[in-house]
VOKOLDREN-125696 format. One record per residue: residue number from 0; residue in one letter; x, y, z of N, C-alpha, C in turn. Coordinates in Angstrom, 1 decimal, padded with zeros to 4 digits. Layout:
REC, NUM, a, X, Y, Z, X, Y, Z, X, Y, Z;
...
//
This chain:
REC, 0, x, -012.8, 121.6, 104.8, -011.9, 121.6, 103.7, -012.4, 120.6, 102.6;
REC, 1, x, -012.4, 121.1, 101.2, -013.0, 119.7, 100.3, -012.3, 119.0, 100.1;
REC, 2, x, -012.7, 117.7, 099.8, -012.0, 116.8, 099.7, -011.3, 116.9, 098.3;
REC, 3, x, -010.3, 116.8, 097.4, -009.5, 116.7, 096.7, -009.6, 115.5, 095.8;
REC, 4, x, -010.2, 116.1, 093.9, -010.6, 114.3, 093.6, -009.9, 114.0, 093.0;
REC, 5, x, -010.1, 112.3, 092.9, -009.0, 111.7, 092.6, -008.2, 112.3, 091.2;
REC, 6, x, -008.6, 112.6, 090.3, -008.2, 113.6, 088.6, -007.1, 114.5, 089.4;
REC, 7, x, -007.8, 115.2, 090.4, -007.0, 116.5, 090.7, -005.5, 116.0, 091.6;
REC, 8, x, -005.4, 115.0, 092.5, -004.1, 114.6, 093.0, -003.3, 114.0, 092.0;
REC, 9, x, -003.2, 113.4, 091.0, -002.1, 113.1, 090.3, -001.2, 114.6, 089.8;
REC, 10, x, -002.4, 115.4, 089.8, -001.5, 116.8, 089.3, -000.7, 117.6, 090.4;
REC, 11, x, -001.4, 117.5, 091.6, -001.0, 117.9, 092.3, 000.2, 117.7, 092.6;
REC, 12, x, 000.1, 116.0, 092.4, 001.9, 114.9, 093.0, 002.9, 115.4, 092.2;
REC, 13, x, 002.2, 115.6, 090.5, 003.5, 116.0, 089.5, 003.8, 117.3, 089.5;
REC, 14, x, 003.5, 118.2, 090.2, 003.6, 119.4, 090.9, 004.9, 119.9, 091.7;
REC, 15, x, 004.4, 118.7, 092.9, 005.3, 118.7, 093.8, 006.8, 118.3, 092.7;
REC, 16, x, 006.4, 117.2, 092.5, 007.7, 116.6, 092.4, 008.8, 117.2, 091.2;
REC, 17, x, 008.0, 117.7, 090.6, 008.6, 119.5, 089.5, 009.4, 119.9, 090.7;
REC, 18, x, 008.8, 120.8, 091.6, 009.2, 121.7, 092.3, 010.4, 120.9, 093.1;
REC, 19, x, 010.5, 119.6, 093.5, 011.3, 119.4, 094.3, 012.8, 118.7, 093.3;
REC, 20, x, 012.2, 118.7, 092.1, 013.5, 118.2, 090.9, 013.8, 119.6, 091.2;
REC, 21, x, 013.5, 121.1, 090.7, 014.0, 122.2, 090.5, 014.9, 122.7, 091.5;
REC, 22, x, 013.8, 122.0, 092.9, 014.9, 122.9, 094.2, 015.8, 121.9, 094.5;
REC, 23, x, 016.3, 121.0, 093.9, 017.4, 120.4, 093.8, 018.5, 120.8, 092.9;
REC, 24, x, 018.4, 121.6, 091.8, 019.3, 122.4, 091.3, 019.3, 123.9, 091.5;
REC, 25, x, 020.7, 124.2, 092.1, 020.9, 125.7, 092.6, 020.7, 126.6, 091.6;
REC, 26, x, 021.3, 126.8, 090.4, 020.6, 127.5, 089.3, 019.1, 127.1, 088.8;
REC, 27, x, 018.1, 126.3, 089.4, 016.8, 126.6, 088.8, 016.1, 127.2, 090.2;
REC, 28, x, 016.7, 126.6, 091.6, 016.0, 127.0, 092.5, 016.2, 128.5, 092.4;
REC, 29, x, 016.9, 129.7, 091.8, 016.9, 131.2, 091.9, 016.2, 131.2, 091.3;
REC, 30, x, 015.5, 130.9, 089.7, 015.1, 131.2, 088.9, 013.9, 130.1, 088.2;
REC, 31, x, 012.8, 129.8, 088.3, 011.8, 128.8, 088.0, 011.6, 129.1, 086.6;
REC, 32, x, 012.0, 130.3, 085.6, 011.4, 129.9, 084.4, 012.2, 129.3, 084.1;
REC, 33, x, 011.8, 128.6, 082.9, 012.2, 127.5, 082.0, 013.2, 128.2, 081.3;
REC, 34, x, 013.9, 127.7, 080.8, 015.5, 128.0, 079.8, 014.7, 127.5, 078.1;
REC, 35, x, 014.0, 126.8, 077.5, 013.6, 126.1, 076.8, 012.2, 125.7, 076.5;
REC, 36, x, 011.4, 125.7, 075.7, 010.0, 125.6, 075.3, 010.1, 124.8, 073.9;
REC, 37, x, 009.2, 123.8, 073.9, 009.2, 122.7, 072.7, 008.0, 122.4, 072.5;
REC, 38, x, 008.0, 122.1, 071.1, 006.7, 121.2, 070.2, 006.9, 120.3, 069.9;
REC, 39, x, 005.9, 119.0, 069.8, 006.7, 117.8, 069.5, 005.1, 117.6, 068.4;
REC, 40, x, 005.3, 116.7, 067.4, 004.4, 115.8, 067.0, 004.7, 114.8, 066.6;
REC, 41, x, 003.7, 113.5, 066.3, 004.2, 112.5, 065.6, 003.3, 111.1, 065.3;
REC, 42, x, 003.3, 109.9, 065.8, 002.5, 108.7, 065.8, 003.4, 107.7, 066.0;
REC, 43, x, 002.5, 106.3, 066.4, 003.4, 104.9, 067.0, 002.5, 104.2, 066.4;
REC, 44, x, 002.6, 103.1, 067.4, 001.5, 102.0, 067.1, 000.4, 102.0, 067.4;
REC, 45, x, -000.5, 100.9, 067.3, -002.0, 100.4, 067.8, -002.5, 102.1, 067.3;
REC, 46, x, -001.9, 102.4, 065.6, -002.8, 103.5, 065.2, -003.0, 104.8, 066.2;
REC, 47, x, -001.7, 105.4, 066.8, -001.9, 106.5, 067.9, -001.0, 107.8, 067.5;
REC, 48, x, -001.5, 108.5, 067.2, -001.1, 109.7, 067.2, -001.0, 110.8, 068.1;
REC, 49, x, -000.2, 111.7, 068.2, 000.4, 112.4, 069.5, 000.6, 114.0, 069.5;
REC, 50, x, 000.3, 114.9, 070.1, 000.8, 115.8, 070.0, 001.2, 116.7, 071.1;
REC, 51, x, 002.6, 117.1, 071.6, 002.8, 117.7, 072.5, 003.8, 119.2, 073.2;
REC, 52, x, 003.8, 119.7, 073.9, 004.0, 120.7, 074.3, 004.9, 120.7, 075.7;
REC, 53, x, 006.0, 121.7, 075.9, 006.5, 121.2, 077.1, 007.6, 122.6, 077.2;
REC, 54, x, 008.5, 122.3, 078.3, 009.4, 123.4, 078.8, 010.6, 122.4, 079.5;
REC, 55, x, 011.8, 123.1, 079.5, 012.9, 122.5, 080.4, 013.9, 123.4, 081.0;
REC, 56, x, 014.2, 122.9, 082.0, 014.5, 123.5, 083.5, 016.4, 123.1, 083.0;
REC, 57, x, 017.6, 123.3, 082.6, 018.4, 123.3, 082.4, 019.3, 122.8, 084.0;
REC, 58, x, 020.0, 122.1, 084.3, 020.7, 121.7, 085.5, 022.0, 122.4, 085.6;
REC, 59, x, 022.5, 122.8, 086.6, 024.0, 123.6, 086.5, 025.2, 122.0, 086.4;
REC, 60, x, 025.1, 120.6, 086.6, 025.7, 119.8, 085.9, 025.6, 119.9, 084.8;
REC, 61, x, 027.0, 119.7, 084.7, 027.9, 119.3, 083.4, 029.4, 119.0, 083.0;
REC, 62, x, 029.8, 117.9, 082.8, 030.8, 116.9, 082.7, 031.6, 116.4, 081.3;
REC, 63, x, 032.6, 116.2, 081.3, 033.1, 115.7, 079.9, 033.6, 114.1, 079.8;
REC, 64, x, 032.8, 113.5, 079.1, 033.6, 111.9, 078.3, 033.4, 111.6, 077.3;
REC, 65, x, 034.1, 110.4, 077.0, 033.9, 109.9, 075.4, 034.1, 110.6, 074.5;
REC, 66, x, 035.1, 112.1, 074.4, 034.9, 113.3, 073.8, 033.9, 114.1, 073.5;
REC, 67, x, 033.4, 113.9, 074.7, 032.0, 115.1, 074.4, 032.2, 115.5, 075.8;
REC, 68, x, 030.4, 116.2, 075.8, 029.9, 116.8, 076.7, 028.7, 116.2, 077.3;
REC, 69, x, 028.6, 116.1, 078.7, 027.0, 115.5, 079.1, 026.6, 117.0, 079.7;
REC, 70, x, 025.4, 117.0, 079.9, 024.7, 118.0, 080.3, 023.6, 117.0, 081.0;
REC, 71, x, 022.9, 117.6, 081.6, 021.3, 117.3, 082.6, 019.9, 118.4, 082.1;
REC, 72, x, 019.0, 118.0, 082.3, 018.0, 119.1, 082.6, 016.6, 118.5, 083.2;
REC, 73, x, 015.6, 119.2, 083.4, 014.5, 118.4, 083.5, 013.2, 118.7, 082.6;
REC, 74, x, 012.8, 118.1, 082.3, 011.4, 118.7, 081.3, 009.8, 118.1, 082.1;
REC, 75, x, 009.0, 119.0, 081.6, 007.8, 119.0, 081.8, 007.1, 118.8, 080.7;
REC, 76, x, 006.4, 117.9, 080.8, 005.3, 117.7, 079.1, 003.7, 117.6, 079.4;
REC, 77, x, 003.1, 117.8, 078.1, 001.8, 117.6, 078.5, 001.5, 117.0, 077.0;
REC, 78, x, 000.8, 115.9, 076.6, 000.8, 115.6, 075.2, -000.8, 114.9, 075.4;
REC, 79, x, -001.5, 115.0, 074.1, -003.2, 114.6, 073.9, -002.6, 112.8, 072.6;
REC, 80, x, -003.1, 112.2, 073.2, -002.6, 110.7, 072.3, -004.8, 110.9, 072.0;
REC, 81, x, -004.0, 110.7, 070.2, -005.7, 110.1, 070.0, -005.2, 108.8, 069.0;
REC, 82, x, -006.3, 107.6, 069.5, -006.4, 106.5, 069.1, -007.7, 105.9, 069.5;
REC, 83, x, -008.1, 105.0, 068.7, -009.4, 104.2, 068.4, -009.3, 103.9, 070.0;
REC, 84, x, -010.8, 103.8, 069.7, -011.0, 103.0, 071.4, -011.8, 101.9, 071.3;
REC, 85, x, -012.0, 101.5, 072.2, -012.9, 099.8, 072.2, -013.9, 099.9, 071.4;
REC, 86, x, -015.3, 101.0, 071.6, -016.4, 100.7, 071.3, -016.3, 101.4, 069.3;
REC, 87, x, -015.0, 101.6, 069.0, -014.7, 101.4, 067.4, -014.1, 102.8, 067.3;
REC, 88, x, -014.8, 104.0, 068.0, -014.5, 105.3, 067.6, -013.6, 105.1, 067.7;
REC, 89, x, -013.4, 107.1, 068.4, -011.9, 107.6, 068.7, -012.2, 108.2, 069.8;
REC, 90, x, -010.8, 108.1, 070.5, -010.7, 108.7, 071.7, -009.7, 109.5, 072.0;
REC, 91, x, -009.7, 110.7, 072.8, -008.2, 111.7, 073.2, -008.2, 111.4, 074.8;
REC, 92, x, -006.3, 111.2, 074.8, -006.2, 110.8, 076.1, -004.6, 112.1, 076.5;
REC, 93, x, -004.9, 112.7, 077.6, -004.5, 113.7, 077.9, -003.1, 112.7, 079.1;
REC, 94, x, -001.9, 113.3, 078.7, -000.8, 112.7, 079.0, 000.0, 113.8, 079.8;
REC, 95, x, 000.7, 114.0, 081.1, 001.7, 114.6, 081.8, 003.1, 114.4, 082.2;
REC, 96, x, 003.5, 114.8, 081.7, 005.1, 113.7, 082.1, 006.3, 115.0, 083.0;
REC, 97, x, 007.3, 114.3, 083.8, 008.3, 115.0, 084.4, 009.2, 113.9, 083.9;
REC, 98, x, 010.4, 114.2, 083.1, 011.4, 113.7, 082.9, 012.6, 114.1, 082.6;
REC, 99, x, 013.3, 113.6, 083.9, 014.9, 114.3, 083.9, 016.0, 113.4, 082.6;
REC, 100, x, 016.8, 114.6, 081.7, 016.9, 113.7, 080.8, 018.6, 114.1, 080.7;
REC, 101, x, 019.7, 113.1, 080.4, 020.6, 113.4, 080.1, 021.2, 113.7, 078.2;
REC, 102, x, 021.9, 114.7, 078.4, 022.3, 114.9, 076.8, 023.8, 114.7, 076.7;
REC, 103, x, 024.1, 114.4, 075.5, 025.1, 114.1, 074.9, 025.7, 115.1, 074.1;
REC, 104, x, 026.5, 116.1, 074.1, 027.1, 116.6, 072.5, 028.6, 116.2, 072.3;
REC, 105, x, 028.8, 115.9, 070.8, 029.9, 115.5, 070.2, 030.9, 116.6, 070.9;
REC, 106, x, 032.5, 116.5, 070.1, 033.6, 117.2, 070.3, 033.5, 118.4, 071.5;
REC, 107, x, 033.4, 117.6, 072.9, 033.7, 118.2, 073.7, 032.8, 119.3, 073.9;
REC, 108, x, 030.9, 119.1, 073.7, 030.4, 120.1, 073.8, 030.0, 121.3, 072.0;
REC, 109, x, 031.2, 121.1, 071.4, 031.0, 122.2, 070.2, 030.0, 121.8, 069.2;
REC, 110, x, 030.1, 120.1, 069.2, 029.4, 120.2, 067.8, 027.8, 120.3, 068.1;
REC, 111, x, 027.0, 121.2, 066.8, 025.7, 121.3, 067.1, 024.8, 119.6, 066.9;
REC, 112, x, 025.5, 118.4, 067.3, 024.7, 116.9, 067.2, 024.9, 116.8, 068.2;
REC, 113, x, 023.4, 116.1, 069.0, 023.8, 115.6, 070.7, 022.5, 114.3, 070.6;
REC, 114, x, 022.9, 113.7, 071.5, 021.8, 112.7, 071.5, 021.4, 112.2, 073.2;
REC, 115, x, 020.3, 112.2, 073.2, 019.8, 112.4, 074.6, 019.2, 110.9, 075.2;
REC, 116, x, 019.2, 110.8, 076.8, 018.4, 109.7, 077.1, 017.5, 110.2, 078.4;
REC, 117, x, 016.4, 109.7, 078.0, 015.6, 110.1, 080.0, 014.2, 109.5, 080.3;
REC, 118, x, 014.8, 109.0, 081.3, 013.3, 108.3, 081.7, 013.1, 108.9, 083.2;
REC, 119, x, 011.6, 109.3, 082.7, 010.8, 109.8, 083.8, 009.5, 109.6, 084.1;
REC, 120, x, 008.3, 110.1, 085.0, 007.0, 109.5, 085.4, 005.9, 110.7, 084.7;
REC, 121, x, 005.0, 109.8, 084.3, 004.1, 110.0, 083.4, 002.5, 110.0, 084.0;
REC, 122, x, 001.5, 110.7, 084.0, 000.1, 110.3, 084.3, -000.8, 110.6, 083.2;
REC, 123, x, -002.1, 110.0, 082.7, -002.7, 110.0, 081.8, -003.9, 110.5, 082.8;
REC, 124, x, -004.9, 111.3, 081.9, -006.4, 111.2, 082.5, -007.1, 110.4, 082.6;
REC, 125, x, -007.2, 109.3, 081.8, -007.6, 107.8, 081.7, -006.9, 106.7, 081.1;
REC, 126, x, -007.4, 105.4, 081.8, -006.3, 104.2, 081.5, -006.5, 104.4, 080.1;
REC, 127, x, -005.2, 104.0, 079.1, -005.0, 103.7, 077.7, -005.9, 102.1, 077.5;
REC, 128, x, -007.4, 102.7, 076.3, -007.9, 101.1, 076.8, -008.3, 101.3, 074.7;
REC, 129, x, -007.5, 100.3, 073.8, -007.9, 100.4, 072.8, -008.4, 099.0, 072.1;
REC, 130, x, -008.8, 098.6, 070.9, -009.0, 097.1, 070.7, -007.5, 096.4, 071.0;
REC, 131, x, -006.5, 096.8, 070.6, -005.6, 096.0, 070.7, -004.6, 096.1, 071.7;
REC, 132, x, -004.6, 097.2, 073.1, -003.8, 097.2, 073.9, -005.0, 097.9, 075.2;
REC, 133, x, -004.6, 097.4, 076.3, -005.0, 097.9, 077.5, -004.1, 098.3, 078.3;
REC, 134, x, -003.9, 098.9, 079.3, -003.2, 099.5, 080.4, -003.3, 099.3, 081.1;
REC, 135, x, -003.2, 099.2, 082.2, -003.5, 098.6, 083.6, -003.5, 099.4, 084.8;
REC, 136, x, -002.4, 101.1, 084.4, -002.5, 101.7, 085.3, -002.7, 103.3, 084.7;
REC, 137, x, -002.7, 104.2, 085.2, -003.0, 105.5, 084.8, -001.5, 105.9, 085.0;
REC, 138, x, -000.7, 105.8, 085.9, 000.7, 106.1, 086.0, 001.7, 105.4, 085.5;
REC, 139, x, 002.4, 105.6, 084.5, 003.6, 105.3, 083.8, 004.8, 105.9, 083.8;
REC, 140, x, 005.9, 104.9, 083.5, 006.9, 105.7, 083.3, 007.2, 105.9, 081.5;
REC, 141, x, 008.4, 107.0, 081.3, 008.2, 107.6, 079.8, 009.4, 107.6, 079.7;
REC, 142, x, 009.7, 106.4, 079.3, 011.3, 106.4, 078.3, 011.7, 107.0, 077.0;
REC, 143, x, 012.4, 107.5, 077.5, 012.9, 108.9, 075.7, 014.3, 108.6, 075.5;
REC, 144, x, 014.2, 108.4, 074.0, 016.2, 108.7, 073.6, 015.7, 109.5, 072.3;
REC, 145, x, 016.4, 110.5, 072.2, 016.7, 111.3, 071.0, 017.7, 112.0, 069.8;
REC, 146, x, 017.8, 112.0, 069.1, 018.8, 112.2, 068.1, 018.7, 113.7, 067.7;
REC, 147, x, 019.9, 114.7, 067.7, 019.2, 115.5, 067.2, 020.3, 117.1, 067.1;
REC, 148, x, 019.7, 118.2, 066.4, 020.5, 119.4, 066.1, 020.3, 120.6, 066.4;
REC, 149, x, 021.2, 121.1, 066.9, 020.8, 122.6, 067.3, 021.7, 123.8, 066.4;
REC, 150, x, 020.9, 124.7, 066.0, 021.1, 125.9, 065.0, 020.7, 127.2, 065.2;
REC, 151, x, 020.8, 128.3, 064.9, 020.9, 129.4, 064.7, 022.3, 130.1, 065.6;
REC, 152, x, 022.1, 131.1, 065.3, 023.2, 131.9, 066.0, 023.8, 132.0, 066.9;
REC, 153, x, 022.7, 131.5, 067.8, 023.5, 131.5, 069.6, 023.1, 129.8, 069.8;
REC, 154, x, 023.0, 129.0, 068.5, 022.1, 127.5, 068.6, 020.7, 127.5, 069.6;
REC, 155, x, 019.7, 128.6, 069.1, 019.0, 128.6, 070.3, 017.7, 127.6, 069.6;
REC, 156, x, 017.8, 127.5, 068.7, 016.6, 126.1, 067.6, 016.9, 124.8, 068.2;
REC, 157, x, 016.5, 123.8, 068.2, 016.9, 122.3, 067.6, 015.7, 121.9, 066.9;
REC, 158, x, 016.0, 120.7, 066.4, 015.3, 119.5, 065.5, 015.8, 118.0, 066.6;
REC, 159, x, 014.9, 117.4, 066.3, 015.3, 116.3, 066.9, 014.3, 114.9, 066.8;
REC, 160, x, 014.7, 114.2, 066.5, 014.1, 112.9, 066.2, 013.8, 112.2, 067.6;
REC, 161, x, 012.9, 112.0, 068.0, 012.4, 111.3, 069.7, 011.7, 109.7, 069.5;
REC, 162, x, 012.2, 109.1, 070.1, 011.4, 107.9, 070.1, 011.0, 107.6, 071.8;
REC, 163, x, 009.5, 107.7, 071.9, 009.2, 107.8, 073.5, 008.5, 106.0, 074.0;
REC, 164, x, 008.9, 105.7, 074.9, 008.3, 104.1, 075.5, 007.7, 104.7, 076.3;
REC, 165, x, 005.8, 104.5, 076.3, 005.2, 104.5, 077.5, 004.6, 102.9, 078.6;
REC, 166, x, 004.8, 102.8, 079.9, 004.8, 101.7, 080.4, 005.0, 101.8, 081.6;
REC, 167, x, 004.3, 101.0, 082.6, 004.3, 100.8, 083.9, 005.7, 099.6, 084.2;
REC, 168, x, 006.4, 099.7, 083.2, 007.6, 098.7, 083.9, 007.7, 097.5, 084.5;
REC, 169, x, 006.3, 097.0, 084.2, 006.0, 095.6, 085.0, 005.6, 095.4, 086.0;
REC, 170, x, 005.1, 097.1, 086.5, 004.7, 097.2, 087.9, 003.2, 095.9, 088.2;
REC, 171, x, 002.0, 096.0, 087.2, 001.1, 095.3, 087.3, 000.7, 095.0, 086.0;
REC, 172, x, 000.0, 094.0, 085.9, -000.4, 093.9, 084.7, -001.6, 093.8, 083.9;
REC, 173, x, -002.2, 094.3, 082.8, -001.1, 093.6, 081.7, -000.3, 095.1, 081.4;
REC, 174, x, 000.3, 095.0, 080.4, 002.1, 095.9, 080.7, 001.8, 096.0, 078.9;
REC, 175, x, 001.4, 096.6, 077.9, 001.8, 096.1, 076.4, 002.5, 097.1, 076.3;
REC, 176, x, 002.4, 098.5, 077.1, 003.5, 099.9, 076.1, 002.9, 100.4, 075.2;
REC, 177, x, 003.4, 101.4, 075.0, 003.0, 102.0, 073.2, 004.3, 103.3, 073.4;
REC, 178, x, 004.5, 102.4, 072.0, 006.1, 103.3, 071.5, 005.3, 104.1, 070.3;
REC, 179, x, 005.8, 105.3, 070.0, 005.7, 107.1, 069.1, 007.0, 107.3, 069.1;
REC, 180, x, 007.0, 107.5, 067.7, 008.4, 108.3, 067.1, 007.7, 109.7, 067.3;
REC, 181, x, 008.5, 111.2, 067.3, 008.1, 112.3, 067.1, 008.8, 113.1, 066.6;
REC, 182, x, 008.8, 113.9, 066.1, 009.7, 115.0, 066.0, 009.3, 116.4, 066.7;
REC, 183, x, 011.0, 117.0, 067.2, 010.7, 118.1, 068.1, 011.1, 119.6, 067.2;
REC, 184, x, 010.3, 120.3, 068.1, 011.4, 121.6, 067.2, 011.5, 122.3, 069.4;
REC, 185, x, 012.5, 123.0, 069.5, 013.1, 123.3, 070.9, 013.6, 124.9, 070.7;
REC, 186, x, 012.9, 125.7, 071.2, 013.6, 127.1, 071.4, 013.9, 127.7, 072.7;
REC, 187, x, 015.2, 127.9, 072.8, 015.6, 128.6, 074.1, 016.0, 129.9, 074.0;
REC, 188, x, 014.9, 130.7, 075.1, 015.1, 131.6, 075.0, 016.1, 132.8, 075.6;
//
């Protein structure tokens, strides 16, 4: 049997661990397509621009406080960051994320404003290495909070303003992050 290289087990792990967020919810384990498909673009710091693509898995939780609504889901992303690299150019760094994220909507669910939070695990194809920030690890976690609206008819659109933290948490160092605002557009089908 061949051996399995190292590039190809991180995908494999975020695979698994898709599949076992999904068969943990009884309405996604009948059904594996996605409820949702999104575009994201945008830019942060240390000069990094972002562009990404993704799907979410909707959770049968759902609860009421604060006068609203929370809801759950889980998303899958895949996003290309290009920023300057050491030797002056440019470089594209291929990004994978699973993040279970919770949502917010106003007046008990009705109003089309919700605001989201979720932090989940992240792998890059190569460590983030530019003049002014290094990475330490290939695996990160991907903190998200977003702001944002949903419209049309059955509200099957959103917009939404995303600000994403990528970072190993302190796990090893050195640790600098790189924060991206984005904007999403979200259609459920």
């Amino acid at each position: 049997m061949p051996r399995l290289t190292l590039a190809l087990r991180p995908s494999i792990l975020l695979a698994l661990c898709a599949a076992g967020t999904l068969a943990s919810h009884p309405a996604a384990a009948q059904d594996l397509r996605p409820a949702v498909a999104f575009v994201q673009a945008g830019s942060g710091e240390d000069e990094a621009g972002v562009v990404s693509a993704g799907v979410r898995w909707p959770w049968a939780w759902r609860t009421t406080a604060w006068g609203g609504e929370w809801t759950g889901a889980t998303e899958l992303f895949g996003s290309w960051w290009h920023t300057r690299d050491i030797a002056g150019g440019h470089q594209g760094i291929v990004q994978v994320g699973l993040v279970p994220v919770l949502r917010y909507r106003l007046s008990q669910g009705r109003s089309p404003w919700f605001a989201e939070i979720g932090i989940g695990l992240s792998v890059t194809d190569k460590r983030y290495q530019s003049p002014n920030k290094t990475f330490s690890t290939r695996w990160n976690f991907s903190d998200n909070l977003a702001v944002g609206r949903s419209f049309g008819a059955r509200n099957e659109h959103e917009l939404s303003l995303r600000w994403q933290h990528t970072s190993n948490g302190g796990a090893k160092k050195p640790n600098p992050g790189l924060d991206l605002v984005m904007l999403r557009y979200a259609r459920a089908f």
